[in-house]
N, C-alpha and C positions, 0 to 999 in steps of 0.2 A: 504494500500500500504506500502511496505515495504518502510525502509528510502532513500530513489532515491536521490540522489548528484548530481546537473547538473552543468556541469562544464560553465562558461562564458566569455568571452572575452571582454575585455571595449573596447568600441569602441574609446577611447580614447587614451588610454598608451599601448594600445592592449594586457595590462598583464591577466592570466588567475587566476580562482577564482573559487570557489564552494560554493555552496547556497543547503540546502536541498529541494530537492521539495516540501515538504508537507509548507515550509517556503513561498512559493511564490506560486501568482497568479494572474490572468490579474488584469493589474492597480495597482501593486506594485511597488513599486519604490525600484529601487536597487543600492547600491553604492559601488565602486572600492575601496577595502582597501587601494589598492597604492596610485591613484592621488585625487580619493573622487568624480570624476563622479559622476553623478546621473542619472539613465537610467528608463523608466519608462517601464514593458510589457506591450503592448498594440493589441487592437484585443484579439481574442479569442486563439491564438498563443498556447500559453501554455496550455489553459483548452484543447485543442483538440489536445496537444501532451500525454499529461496524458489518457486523454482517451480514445487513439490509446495504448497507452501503456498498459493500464489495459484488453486492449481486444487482449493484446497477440499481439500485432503488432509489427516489424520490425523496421529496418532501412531501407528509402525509396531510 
């Protein structure tokens, strides 16, 4: 997969952010450069956006 940039939103300071995808995956814990968050993926969320992705899929 090429380098996919998914952009994020904290659910906290609501500031936006970018993480590489190949960087992330269920069960990753991810943190807000601004306020320092800590959000963890959870479920299969991501494995099964990636591979909707990889199978040429859209936006739903």
């Amino acid at each position: 997969m090429a380098d996919l940039v998914i952009k994020i939103t904290c659910p906290v300071c609501n500031k936006d952010f970018s993480k590489k995808a190949k960087d992330l995956k269920d069960g990753a814990v991810i943190e807000c450069p601004q306020c320092g968050e800590k959000t963890t993926i959870r479920g299969t969320m991501f494995t099964d956006m990636i591979e909707n992705l990889e199978k040429g899929g859209g936006h739903a």
